[in-house]
C-alpha positions in Angstrom: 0.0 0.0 0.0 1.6 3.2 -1.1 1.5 6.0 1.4 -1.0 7.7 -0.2 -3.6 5.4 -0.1 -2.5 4.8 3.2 -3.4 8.7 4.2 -6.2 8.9 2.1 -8.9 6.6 4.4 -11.6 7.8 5.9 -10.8 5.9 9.5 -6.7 6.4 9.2 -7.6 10.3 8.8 -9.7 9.7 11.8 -7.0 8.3 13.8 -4.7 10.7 12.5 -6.8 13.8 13.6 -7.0 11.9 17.4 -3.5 12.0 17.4 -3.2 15.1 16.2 -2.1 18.4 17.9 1.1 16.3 19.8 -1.8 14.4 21.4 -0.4 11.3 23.0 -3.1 7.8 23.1 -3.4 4.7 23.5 -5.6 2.5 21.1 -8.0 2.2 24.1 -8.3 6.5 24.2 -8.7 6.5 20.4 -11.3 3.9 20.7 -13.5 6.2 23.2 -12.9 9.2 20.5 -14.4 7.1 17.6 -17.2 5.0 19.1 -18.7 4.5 16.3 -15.6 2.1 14.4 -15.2 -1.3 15.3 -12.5 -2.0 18.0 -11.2 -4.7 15.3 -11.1 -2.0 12.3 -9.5 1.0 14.8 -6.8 -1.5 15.8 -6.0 -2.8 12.5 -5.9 0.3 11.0 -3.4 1.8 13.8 -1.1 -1.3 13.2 -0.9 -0.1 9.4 -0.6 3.5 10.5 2.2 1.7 12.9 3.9 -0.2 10.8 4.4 2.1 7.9 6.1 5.0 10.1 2.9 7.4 10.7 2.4 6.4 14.3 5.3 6.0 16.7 5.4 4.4 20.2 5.5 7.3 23.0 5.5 4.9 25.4 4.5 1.7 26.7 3.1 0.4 29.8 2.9 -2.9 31.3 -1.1 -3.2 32.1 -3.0 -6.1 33.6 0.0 -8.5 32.1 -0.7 -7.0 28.7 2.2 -4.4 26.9 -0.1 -1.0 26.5 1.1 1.3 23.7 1.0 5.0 23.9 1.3 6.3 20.4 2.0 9.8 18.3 1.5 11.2 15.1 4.8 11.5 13.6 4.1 15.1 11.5 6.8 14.8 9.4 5.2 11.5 8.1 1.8 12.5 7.5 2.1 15.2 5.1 1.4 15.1 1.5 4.0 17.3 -0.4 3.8 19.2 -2.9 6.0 16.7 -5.5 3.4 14.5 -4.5 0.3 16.5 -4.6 1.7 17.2 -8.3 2.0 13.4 -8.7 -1.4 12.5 -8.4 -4.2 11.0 -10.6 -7.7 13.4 -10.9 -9.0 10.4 -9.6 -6.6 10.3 -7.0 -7.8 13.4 -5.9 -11.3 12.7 -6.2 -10.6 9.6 -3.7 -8.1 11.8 -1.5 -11.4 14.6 -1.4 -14.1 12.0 -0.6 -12.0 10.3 2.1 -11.5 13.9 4.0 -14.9 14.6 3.6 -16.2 11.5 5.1 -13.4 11.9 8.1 -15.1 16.0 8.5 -18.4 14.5 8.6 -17.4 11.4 11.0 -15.5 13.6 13.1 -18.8 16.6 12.9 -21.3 13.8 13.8 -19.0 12.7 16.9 -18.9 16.4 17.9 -22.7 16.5 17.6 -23.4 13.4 19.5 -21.2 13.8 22.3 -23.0 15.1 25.8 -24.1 18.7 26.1 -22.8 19.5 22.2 -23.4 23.4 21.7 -22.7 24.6 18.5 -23.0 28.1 19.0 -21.1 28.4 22.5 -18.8 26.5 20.6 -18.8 28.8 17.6 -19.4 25.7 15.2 -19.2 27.4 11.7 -19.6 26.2 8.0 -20.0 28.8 5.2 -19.5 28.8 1.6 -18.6 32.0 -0.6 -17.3 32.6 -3.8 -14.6 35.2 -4.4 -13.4 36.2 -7.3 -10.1 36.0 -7.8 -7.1 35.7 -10.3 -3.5 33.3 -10.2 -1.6 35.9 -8.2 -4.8 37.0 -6.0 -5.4 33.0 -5.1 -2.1 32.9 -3.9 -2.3 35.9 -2.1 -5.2 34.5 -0.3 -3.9 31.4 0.2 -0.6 32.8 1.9 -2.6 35.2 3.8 -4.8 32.2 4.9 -1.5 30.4 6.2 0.2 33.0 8.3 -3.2 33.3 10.0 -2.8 29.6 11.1 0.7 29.1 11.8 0.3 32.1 14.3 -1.5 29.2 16.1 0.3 26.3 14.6 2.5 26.0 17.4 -0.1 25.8 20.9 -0.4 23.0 22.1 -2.8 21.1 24.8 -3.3 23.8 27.7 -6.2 24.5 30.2 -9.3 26.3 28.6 -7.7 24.9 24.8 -9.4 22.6 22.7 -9.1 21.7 19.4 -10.7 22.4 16.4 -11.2 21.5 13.1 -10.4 23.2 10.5 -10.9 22.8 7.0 -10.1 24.6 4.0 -10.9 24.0 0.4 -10.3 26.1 -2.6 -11.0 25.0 -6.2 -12.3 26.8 -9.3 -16.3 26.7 -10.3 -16.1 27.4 -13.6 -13.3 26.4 -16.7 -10.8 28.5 -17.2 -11.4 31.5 -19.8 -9.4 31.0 -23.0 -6.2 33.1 -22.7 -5.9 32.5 -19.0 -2.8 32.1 -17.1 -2.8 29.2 -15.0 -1.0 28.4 -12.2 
């Protein structure tokens, strides 16, 4: 399984987004985040996740005779570069975009179902806009975008933090017109 395919699943983005955020958990924690998977599929998946690099052992316990495994995301691991971003089918996109949507929506319907969910204390948002915008304005928009986030890239867990999702997506509506630059 090549790593991509190995990102791009709907439960391993799960697990990953659990871990995320320097979060350290055992397979027991990450099976209270996602109640809704199968204890079988969760555990399988984070032996994959395990086994090809993504996860590393933080620690390990001895419990009730058994070896318990504390495990972290390794970052570096779990990004999809730009070579390989380049490198990809349309239809590996299209799998790579339906696999993160069904991990938001997962993770969305977890948020919703846990106890005393509050989506406007919590400042739960989902909006959709168009702006237009040319090659050099997207990018200005998209590096404007990032230095908003990595001014927070860096917190970690803390009292009165939590984490949050979020998502951005940016594609085109409509073809491009005849005569336009591309990026």
């Amino acid at each position: 399984m090549d790593s991509l395919e190995l990102i791009l699943h709907p439960v391993r983005l799960r697990i990953m987004w659990a871990l995320s955020g320097g979060r350290v958990r055992t397979t027991s924690d990450i099976c209270e985040s996602l109640p809704d998977v199968p204890k079988t599929t969760l555990y399988r998946h984070v032996g994959l996740l395990a086994d090809a690099g993504l996860l590393e052992v933080a620690d390990e316990q001895r419990v009730r005779g058994m070896v318990e495994r504390h495990y972290r995301l390794r970052r570096d691991a779990t990004h999809i570069d730009l070579g390989t971003a380049r490198a990809m089918s349309l239809q590996d996109h299209r799998h790579g975009f339906a696999a993160a949507m069904a991990a938001l929506l997962a993770e969305f319907n977890a948020y919703l179902d846990r106890p005393g969910a509050d989506p406007e204390a919590d400042r739960v948002g989902y909006r959709q806009s168009t702006l237009w915008l040319g090659p050099e304005e997207m990018e200005e928009v998209a590096g404007e975008l990032l230095e908003v986030l990595r001014a927070r890239a860096g917190n970690g867990p803390a009292p009165g933090r939590r984490p949050y999702v979020i998502s951005g997506i940016f594609f085109p509506t409509e073809e491009r017109e005849p005569g336009d630059a591309g990026p």
